[in-house]
Residue, then its C-alpha position, 0 to 999 in steps of 0.5 A: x671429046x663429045x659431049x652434048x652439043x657434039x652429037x655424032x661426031x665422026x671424030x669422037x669413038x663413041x656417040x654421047x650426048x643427053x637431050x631433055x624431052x617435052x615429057x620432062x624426062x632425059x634420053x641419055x644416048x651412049x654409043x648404040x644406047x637410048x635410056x630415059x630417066x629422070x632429073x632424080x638419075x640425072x643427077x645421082x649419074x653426076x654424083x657417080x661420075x664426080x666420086x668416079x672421078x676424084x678417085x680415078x680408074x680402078x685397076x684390075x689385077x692386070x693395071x688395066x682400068x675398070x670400066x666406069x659402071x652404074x645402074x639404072x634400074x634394070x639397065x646397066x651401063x658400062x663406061x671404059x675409061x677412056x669413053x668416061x670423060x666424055x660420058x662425064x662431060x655430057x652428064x653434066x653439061x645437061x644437069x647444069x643446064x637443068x639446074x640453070x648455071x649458064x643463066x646464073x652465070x649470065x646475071x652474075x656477068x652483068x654490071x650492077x644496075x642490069x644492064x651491059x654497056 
């Protein structure tokens, strides 16, 4: 599976990662696709994916799953279902990183006293 440190991966289908840029904002890459947005659609793309995801694919009338689809101002992005894991997995490994979870996580490690050993 890619996701933000596996940039273009041969084995992966698609190519899918989210990097921050200097200007603050995000460029989120998917296959052939650079979109840039902003911390606010960072987030409400991991909210979409997370309800997405409690709820599992959406069948057409056929039993094939419907592509994960969101709309970022004039932009649309459609994500088969089996691409959606990745894209997902991407998502959220940047907004954890932008709300700071693996420095938490790094504090909540350390011993009483801050210090290993």
């Amino acid at each position: 599976m890619c996701a933000s440190g596996d940039q273009g991966d041969s084995s992966c289908g698609a190519r899918c990662f989210v990097s921050r840029c200097a200007c603050g904002a995000y460029h989120l890459h998917y296959r052939h696709a650079v979109i840039t947005v902003g911390r606010n659609a960072l987030m409400r793309i991991m909210e979409e994916c997370f309800l997405r995801e409690r709820k599992g694919p959406e069948m057409n009338r056929n039993g094939y799953p419907l592509p994960f689809i969101i709309m970022l101002g004039i932009v649309t992005i459609s994500v088969p279902w089996k691409d959606f894991p990745m894209f997902c997995r991407a998502v959220e490994d940047a907004v954890s990183l932008e709300i700071g979870i693996p420095e938490l996580a790094a504090r909540l490690a350390m011993p009483p006293g801050g210090r290993e050993g």
